[in-house]
C-alpha positions in Angstrom: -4.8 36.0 5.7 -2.2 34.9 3.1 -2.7 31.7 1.7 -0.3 29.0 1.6 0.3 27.6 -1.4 1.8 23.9 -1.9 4.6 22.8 -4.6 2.1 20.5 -7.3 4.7 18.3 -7.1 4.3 17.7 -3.2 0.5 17.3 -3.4 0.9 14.9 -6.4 3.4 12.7 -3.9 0.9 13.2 -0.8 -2.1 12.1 -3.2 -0.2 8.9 -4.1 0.7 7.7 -0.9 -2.0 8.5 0.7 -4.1 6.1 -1.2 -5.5 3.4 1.1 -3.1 0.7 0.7 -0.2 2.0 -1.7 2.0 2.9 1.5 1.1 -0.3 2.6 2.2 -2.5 -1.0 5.2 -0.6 -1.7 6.4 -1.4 2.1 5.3 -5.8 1.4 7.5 -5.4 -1.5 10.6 -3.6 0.1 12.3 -6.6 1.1 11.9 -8.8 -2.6 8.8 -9.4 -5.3 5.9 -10.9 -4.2 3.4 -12.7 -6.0 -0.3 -11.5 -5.7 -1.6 -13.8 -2.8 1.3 -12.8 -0.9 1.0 -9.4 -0.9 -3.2 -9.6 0.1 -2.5 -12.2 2.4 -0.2 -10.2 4.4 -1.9 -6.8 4.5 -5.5 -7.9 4.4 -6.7 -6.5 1.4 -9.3 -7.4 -0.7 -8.3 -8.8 -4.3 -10.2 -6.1 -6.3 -8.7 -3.4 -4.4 -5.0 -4.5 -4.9 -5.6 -5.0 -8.7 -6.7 -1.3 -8.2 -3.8 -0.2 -6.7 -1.1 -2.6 -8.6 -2.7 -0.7 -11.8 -2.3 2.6 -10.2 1.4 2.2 -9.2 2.1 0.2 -12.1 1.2 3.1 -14.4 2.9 5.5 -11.8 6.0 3.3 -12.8 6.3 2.8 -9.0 6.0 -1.1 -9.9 6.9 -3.7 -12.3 5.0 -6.5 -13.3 6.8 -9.9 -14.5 5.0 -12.4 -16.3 6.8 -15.9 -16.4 5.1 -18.0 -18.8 5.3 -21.8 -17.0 2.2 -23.2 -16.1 0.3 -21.9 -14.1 2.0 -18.7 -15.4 3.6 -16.9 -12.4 2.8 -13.2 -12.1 5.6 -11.6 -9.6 5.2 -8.0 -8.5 8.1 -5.8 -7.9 9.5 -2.3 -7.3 10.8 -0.2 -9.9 14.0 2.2 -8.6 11.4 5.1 -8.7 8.9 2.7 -6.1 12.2 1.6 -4.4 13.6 5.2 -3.8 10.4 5.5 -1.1 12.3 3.0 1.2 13.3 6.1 3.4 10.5 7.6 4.0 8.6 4.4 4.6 11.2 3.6 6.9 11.0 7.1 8.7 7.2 6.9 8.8 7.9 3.2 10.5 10.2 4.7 13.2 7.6 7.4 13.9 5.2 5.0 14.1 7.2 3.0 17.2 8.4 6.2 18.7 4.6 8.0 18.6 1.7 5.4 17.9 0.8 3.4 21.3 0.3 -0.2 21.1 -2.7 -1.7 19.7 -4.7 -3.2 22.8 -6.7 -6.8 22.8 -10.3 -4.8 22.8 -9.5 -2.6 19.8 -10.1 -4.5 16.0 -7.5 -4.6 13.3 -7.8 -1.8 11.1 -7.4 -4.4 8.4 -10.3 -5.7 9.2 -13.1 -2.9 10.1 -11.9 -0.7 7.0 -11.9 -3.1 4.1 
């Protein structure tokens, strides 16, 4: 049987997104930046984990990170055009998600919550 092989540059992109959460912080911060608390407050993630990933996309140059040194010193989050340039397929992967993914029912538990 012949095997397949995959474009590096495919599995690189697969590997990144798939990373529990990225998909989920580039798509928070498609609309403007967010601060920090914004961004775990609305997708349920744990504070060390988002550092995590901020780090990983930050060094991916899929985000930027803006300092603003007032007190308290405000730490804002945003996409680079490289991050930004996702908007498509995170959009796509949305519609799929209405068109293919049934509704959540009141018995089943947020994912955010049982997978933390």
């Amino acid at each position: 049987m012949k095997q397949s092989t995959l474009c590096p540059r495919f599995e690189k992109a697969v590997s990144l997104l798939s990373q529990r959460w990225t998909a989920l912080v580039i798509y928070q911060m498609l609309d403007a930046p967010q601060r920090f608390g914004a961004i775990q407050s609305a997708i349920g993630v744990s504070g060390k984990v988002l550092s995590d990933r901020l780090k990983d996309m930050e060094q991916e140059g899929l985000v930027k990170r803006d300092v603003y040194p007032e007190t308290p010193v405000i730490i804002e989050y945003s996409l680079t055009d490289k991050g930004r340039s996702l908007e498509p397929v995170l959009r796509d992967i949305e519609q799929w998600s209405q068109d293919w993914i049934p509704p959540k029912t009141s018995d089943e538990t947020d994912l955010t919550e049982s997978h933390q």
